[in-house]
C-alpha positions as a Markdown table, in Angstrom:
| # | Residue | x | y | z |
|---|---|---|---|---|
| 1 | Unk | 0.0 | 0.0 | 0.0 |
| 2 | Unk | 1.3 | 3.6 | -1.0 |
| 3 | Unk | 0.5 | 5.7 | 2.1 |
| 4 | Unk | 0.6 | 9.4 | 2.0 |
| 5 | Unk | 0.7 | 11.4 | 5.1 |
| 6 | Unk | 0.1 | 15.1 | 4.2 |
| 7 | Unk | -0.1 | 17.0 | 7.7 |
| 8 | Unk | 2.5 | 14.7 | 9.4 |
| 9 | Unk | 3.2 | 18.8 | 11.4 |
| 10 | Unk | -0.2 | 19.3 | 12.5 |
| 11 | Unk | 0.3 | 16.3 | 15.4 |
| 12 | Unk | 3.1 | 18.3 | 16.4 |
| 13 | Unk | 6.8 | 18.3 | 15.1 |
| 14 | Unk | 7.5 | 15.5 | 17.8 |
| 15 | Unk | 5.5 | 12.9 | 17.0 |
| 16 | Unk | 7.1 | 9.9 | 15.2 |
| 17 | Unk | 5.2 | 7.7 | 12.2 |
| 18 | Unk | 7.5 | 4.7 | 12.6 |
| 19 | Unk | 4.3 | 2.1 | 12.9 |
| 20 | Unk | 3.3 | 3.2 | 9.7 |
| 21 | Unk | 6.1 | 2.0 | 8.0 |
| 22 | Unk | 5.0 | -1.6 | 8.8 |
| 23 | Unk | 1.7 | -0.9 | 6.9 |
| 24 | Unk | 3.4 | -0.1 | 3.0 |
| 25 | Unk | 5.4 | 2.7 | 1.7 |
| 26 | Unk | 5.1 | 5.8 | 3.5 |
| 27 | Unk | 5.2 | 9.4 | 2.1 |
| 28 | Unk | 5.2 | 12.2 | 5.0 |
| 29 | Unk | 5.2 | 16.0 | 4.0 |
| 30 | Unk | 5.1 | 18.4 | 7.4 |
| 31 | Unk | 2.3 | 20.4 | 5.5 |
| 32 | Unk | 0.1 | 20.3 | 2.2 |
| 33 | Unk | -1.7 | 23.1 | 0.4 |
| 34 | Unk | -5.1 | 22.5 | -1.0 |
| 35 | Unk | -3.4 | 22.9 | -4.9 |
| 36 | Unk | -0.3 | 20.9 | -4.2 |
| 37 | Unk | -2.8 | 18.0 | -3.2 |
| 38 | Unk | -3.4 | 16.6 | -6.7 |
| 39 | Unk | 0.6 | 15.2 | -7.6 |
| 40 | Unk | 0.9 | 14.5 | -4.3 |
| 41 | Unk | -1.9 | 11.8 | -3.9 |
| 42 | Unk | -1.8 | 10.7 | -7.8 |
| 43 | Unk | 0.1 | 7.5 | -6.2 |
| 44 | Unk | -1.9 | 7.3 | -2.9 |
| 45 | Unk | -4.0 | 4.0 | -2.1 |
| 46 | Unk | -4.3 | 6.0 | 1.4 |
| 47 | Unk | -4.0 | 9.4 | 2.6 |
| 48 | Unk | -3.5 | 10.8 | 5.9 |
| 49 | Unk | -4.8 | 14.1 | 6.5 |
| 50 | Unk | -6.7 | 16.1 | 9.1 |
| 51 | Unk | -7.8 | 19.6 | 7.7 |
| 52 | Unk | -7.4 | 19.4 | 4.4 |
| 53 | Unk | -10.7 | 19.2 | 1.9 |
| 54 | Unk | -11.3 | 15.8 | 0.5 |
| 55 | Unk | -13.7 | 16.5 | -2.7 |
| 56 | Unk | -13.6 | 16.3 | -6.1 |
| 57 | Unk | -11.1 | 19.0 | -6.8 |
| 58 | Unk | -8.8 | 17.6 | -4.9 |
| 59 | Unk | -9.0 | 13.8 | -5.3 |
| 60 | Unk | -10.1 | 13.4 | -8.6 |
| 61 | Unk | -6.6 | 12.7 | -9.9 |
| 62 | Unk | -5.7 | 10.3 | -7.2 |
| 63 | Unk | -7.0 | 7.0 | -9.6 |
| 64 | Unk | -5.7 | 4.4 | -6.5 |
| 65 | Unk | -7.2 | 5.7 | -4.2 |
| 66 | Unk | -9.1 | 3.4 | -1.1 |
| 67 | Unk | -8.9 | 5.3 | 2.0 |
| 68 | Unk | -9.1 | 8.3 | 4.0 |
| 69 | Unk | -7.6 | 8.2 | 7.5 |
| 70 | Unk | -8.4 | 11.6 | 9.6 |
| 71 | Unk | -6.2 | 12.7 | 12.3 |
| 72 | Unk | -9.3 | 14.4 | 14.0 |
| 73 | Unk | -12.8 | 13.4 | 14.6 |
| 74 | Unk | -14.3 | 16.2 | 12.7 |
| 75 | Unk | -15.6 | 15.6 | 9.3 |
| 76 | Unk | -16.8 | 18.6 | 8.1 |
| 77 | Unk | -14.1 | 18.6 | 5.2 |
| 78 | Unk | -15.2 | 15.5 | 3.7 |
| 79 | Unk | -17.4 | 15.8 | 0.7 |
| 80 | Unk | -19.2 | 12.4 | 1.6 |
| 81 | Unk | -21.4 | 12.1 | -1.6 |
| 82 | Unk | -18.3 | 12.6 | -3.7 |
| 83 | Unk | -16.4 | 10.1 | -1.9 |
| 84 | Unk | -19.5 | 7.7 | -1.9 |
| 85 | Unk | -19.5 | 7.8 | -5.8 |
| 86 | Unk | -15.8 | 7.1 | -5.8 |
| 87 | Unk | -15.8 | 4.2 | -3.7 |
| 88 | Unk | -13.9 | 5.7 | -1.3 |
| 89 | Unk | -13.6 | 5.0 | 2.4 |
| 90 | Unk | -12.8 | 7.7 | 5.3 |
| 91 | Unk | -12.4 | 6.8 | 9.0 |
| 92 | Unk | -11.3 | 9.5 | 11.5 |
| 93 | Unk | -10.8 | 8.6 | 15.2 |
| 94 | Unk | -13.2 | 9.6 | 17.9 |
| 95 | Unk | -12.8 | 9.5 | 21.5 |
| 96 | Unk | -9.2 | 9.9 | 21.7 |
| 97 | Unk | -8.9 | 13.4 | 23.6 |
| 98 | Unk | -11.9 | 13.3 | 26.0 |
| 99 | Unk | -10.2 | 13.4 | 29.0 |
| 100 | Unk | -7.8 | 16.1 | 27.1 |
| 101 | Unk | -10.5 | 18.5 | 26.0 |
| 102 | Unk | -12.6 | 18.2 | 29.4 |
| 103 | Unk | -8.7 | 19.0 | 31.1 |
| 104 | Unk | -8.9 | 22.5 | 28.7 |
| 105 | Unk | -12.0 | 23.1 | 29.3 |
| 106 | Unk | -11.4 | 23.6 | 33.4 |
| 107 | Unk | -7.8 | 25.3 | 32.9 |
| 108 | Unk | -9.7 | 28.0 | 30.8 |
| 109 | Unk | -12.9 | 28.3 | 33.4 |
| 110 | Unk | -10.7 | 28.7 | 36.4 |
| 111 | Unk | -7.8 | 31.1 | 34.7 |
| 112 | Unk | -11.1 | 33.3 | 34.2 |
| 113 | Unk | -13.0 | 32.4 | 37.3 |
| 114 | Unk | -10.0 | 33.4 | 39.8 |
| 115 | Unk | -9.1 | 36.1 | 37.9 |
| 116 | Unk | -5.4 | 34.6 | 37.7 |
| 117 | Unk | -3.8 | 36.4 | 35.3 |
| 118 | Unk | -4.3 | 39.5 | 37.3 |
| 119 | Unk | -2.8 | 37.8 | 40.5 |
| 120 | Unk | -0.1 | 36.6 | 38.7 |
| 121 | Unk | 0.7 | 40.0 | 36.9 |
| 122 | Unk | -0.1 | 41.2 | 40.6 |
| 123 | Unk | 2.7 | 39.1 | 42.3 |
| 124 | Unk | 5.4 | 39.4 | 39.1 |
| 125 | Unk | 5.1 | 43.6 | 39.4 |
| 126 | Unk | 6.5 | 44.0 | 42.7 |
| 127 | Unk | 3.3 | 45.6 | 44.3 |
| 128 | Unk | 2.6 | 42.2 | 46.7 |
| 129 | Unk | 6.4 | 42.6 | 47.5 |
| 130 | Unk | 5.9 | 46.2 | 48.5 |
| 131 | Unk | 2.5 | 45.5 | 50.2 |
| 132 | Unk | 1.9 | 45.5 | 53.7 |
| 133 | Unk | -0.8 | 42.6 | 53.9 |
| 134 | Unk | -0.3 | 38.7 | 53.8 |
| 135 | Unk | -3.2 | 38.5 | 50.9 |
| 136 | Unk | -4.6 | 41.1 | 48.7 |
| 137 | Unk | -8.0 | 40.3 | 46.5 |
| 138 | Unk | -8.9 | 43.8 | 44.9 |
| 139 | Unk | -10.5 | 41.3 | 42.1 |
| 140 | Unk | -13.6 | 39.8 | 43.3 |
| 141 | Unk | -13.9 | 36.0 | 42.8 |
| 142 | Unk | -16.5 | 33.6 | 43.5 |
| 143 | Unk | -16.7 | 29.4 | 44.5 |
| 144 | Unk | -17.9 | 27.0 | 41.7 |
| 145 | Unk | -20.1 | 25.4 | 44.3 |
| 146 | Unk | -23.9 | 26.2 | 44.2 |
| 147 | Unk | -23.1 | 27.3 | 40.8 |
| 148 | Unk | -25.2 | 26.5 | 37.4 |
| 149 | Unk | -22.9 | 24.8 | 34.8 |
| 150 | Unk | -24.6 | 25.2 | 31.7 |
| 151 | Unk | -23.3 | 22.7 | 28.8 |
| 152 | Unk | -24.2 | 22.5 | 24.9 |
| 153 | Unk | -23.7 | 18.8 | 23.9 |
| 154 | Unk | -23.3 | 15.8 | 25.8 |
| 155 | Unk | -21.5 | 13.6 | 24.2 |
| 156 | Unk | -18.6 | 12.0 | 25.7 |
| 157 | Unk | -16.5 | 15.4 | 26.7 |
| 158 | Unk | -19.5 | 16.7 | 27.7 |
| 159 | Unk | -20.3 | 13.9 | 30.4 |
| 160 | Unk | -17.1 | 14.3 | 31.3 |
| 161 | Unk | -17.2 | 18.0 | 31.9 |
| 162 | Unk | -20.1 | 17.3 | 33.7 |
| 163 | Unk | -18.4 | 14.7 | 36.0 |
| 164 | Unk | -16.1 | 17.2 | 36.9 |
| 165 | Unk | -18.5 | 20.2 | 37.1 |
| 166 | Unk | -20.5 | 18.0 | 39.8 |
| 167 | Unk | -17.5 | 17.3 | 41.6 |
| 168 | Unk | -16.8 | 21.1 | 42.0 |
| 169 | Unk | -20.4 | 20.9 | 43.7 |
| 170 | Unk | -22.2 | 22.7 | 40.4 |
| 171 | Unk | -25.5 | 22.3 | 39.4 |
| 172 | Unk | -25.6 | 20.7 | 35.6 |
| 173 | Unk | -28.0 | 21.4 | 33.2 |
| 174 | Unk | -27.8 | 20.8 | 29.6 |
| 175 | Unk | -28.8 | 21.3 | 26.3 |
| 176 | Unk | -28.9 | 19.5 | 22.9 |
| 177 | Unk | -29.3 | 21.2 | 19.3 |
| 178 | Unk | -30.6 | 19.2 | 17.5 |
| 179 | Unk | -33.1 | 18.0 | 20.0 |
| 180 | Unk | -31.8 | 14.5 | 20.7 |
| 181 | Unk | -33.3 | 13.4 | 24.2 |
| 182 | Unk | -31.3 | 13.1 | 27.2 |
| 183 | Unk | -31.1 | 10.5 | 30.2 |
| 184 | Unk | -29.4 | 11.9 | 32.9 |
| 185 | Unk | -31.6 | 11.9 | 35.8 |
| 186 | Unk | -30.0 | 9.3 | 37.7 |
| 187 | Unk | -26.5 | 11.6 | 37.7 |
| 188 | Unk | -28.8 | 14.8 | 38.6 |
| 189 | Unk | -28.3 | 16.6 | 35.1 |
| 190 | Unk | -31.2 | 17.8 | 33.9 |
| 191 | Unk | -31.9 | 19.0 | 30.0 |
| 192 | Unk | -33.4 | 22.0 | 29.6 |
| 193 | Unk | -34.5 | 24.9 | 26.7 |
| 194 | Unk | -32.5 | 26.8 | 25.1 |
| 195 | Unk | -33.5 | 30.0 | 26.9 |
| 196 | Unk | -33.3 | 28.5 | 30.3 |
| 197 | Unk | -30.1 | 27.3 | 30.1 |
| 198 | Unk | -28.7 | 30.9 | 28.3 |
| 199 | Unk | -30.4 | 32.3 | 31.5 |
| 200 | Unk | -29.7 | 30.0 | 34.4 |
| 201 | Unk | -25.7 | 29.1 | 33.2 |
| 202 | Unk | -23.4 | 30.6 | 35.3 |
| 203 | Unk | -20.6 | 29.1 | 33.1 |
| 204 | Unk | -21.4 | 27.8 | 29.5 |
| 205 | Unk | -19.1 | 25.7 | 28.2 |
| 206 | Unk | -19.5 | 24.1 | 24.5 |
| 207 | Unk | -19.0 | 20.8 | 23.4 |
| 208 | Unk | -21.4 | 19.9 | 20.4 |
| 209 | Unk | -20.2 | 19.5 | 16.8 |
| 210 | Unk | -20.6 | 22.0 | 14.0 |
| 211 | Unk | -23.8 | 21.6 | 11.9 |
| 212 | Unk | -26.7 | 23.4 | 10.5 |
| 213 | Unk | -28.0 | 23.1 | 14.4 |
| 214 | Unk | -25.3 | 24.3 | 16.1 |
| 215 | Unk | -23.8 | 27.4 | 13.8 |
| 216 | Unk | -23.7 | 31.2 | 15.3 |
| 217 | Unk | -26.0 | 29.5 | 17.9 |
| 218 | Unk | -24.3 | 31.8 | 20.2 |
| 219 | Unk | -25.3 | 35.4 | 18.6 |
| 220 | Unk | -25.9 | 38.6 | 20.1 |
| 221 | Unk | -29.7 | 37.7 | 21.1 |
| 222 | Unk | -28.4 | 34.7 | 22.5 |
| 223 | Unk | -25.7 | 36.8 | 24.7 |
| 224 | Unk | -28.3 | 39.0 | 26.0 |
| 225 | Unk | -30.3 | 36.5 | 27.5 |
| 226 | Unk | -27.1 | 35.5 | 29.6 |
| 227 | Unk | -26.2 | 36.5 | 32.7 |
| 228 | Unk | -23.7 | 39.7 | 32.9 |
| 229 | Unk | -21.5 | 37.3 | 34.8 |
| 230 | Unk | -21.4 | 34.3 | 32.7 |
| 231 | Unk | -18.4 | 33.0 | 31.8 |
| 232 | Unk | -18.8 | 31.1 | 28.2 |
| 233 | Unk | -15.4 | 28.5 | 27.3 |
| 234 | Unk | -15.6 | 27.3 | 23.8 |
| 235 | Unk | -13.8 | 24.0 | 23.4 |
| 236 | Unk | -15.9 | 22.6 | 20.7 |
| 237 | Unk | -16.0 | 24.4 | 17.0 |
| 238 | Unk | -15.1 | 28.3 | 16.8 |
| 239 | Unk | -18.1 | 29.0 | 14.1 |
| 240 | Unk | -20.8 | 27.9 | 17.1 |
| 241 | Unk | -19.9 | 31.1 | 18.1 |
| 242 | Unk | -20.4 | 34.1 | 16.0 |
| 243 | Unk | -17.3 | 35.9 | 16.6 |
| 244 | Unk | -18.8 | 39.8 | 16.1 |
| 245 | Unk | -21.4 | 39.2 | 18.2 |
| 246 | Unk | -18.8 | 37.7 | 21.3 |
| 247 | Unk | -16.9 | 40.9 | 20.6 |
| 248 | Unk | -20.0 | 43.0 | 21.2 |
| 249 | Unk | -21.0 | 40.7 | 24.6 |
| 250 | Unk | -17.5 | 41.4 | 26.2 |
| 251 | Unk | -16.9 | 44.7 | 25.5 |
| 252 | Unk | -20.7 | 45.8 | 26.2 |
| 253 | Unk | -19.9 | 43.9 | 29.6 |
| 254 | Unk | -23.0 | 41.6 | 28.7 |
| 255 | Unk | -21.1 | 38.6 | 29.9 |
| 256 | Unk | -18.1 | 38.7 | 32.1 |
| 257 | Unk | -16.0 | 36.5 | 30.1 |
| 258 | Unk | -15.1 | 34.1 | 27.5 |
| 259 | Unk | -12.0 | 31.4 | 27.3 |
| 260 | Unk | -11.9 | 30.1 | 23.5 |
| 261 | Unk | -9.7 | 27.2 | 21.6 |
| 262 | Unk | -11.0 | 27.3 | 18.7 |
| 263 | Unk | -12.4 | 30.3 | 16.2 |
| 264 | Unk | -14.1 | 31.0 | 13.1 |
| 265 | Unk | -10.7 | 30.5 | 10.9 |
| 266 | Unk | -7.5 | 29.7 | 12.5 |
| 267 | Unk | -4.8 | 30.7 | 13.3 |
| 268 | Unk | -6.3 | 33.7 | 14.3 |
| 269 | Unk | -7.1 | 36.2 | 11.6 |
| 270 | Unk | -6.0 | 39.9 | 12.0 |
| 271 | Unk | -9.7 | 41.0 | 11.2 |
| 272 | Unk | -11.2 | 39.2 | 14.0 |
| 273 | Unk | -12.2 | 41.6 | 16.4 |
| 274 | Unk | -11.6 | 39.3 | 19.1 |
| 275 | Unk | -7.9 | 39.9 | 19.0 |
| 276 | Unk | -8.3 | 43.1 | 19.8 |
| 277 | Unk | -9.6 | 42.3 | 23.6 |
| 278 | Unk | -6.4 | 42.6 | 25.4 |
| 279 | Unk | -7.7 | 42.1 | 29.2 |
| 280 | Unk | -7.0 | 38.5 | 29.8 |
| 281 | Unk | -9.7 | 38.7 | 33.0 |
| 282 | Unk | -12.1 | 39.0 | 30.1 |
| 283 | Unk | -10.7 | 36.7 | 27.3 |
| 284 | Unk | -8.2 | 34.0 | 26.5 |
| 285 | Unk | -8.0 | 32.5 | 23.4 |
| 286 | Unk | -5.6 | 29.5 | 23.1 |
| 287 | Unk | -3.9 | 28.2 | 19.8 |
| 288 | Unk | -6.8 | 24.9 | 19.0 |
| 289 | Unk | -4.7 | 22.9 | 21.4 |
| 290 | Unk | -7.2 | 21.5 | 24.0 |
| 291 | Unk | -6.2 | 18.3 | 22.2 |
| 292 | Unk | -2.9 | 18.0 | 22.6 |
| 293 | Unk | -1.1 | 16.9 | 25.5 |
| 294 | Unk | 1.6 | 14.3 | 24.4 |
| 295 | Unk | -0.3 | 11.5 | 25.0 |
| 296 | Unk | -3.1 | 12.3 | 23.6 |
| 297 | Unk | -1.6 | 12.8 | 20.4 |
| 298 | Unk | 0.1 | 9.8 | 20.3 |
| 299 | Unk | -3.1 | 8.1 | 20.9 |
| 300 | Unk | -4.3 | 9.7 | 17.9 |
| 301 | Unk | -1.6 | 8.4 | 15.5 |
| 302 | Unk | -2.3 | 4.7 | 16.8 |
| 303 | Unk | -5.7 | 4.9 | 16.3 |
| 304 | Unk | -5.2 | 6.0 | 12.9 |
| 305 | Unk | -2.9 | 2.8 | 12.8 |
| 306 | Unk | -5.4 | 0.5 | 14.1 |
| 307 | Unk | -7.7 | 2.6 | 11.4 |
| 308 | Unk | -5.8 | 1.4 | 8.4 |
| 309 | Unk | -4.8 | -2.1 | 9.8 |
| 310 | Unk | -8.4 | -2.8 | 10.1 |
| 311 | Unk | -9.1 | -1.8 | 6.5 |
| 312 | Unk | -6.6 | -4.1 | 5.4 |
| 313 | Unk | -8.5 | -6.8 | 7.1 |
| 314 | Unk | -11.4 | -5.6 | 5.6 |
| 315 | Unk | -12.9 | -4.6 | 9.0 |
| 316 | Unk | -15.4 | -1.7 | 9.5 |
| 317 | Unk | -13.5 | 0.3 | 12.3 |
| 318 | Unk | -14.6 | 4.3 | 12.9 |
| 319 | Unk | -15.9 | 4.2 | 9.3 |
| 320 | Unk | -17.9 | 7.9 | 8.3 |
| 321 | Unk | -17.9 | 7.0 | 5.0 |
């Protein structure tokens, strides 16, 4: 099998492919560009990609071609019909990061929540130094417990967060998009409306995929139903969030804060008006890498394995096409 890995760089520069090797002849470029796709594949009976769009343009010279493998459990850049009419299998790998992403979603809640940036900066200046008091808390800060932890999909990070979130002694309610029911009386989360739970959440954190359910879900109308001190953490998929109308929220004080890992388009654009927030009590953005502790990457790449050692068995294993 002629393999083709063409974002070996986006699993980070110190990752190592070696098990592939024992699957056929491997091919790794660091990067690929949409255009340079084409004479890269042209050989490919498998391609390993995680970003890049798989659709007509792309494939259509790529005459060997059996297999997809994803390096992410997203598969919005898969054009499913085309691949469908090609033959053409894709797997990606689900439920490698859950603990990783739930782990994110907690450092970004309590870097806002204890205002920590501001006792850090606090401590680094010299003022504690040339105080006079053993503890200083000019920024007001609250416990999690008695709380309301709002959360937008419950699939297996969700739950998780949950887990935690109930640990911390929160109340967790939920909500679902695209209206699936939820069973999760017996753990004392209750599903709720969309309004409640933009109204009752004292924290908000996002965990649903992105689909025709779940896009600019958060808007500006959405914001205003929120509290003024909700804190919202987006973990999940940066266009679930319409980016202007988060702007708008922070800087019009209509919620208190917002910690986000993913955005709109990434890396971050110079347009977004996001980047323009500089007060980290209000906003932290991190570079899409709730994902990526060192294990959990490397978990990644062996699922992929496992992924195309189970196609050459001619086993159905993580198959979305």
């Amino acid at each position: 099998m002629n393999i083709v890995i063409l974002e070996g760089k986006s699993v980070g520069e110190d990752m190592v492919f070696t098990p592939f090797h024992n699957l056929g002849e491997v091919t790794i470029y660091p990067a690929t560009l949409p255009e340079e796709m084409p004479e890269r594949i042209k050989d490919a009976d498998i391609i390993v990609a995680n970003k890049l769009p798989m659709c007509e343009k792309t494939l259509d010279g790529a005459k060997h071609l059996k297999l997809i493998c994803l390096t992410a459990t997203g598969t919005n850049n898969l054009d499913k019909d085309y691949l469908r009419s090609r033959g053409i299998q894709a797997r990606n790998v689900a439920g490698y990061s859950t603990d990783a992403v739930a782990q994110h979603t907690i450092a970004l809640l309590l870097y806002l929540w204890e205002k920590l940036r501001f006792y850090d900066d606090f401590v680094k200046s010299g003022e504690y130094t040339r105080g006079t008091s053993f503890s200083c808390f000019p920024e007001r800060f609250l416990e999690l417990r008695g709380k309301t932890w709002g959360i937008i999909g419950m699939g297996a990070i969700g739950q998780k967060v949950a887990e935690i979130a109930t640990v911390f002694g929160c109340r967790v309610i939920c909500y679902s998009a695209s209206g699936s029911e939820y069973h999760f009386e017996e753990k004392g989360w209750e599903q709720v409306g969309f309004d409640t739970l933009l109204g009752q959440a004292d924290i908000l954190s996002i965990h649903a995929p992105l689909n025709s359910h779940t896009e600019n879900l958060l808007n500006l109308e959405a914001f205003r139903k929120m509290k003024k001190e909700a804190v919202l953490i987006n973990v999940a998929r940066g266009p679930i969030v319409n980016q202007e109308a988060l702007y708008t929220a922070l800087t019009q004080n209509l919620i208190a804060a917002a910690g986000l890992d993913v955005l709109k388009t990434e890396p971050l654009e110079e347009t977004n008006p996001l980047g323009k927030i500089k007060d980290s009590r209000k906003l932290i953005i991190t570079p899409h890498m709730a994902w990526a502790p060192v294990e959990t990457r490397t978990r990644c790449l062996f699922e992929v394995v496992k992924n195309i050692e189970a196609f050459l068995r001619g086993e159905e294993r993580n198959c979305v096409v």
